[in-house]
N, C-alpha and C positions, 0 to 999 in steps of 0.2 A: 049062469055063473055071475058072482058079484065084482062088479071091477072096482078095482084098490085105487085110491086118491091118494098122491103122493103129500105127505104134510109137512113144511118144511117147522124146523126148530133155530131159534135163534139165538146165538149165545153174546151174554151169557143170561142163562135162563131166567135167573133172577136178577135185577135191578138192583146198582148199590156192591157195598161191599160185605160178603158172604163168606169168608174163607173154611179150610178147611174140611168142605160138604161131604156128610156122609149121606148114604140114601139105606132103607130099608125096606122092603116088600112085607106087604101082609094082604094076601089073598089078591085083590086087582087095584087094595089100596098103596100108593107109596109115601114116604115120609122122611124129610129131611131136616139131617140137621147140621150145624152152621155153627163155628166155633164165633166168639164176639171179645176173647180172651179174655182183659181184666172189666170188662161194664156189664153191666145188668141190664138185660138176664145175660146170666153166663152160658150159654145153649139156646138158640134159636131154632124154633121147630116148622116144619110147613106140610100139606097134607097137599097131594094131588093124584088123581084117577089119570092120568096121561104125560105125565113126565112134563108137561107144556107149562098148564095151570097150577098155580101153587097160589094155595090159602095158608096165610100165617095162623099158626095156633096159637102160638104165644114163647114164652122162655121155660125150658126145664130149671135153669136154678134162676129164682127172681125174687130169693131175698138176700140180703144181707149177711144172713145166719150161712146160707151155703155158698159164698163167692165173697166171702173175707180176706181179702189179700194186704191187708193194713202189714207197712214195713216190708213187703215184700216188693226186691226189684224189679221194676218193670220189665217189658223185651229189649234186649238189645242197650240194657243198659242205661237208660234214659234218667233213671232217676230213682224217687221211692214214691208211693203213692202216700198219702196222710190220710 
């Protein structure tokens, strides 16, 4: 019989600030991603085989053309972006 090694997880799993994480499964891959609100990319993506390891892919919107928020107020009020 194979004995199980207990792995500990440290939160928070990623480094930095990450908000709103969502995660998806595809097959034994998993894949996350990470609101960044108004900067570019606007979607942060990451790919890991164990929940632990996370490799950054890159941004789902990382132009300009898809995360134009010009005149639009910021959160909470802050101001307007130019």
């Amino acid at each position: 019989m194979r004995q199980r090694t207990a792995q500990v997880v440290r939160s928070p799993v990623l480094a930095g600030s990450h908000p709103d994480p969502s995660i998806l499964r595809v097959g034994a891959d998993f894949y996350l991603a990470t609101s960044t609100f108004e900067w570019r990319p606007g979607v942060r993506l990451h790919h890991s085989r164990d929940l632990v390891h996370w490799r950054p892919l890159g941004g789902a919107l990382d132009s300009t053309r898809l995360l134009d928020l010009t005149g639009v107020p910021t959160p909470a009020g802050c101001g307007r972006r130019t």
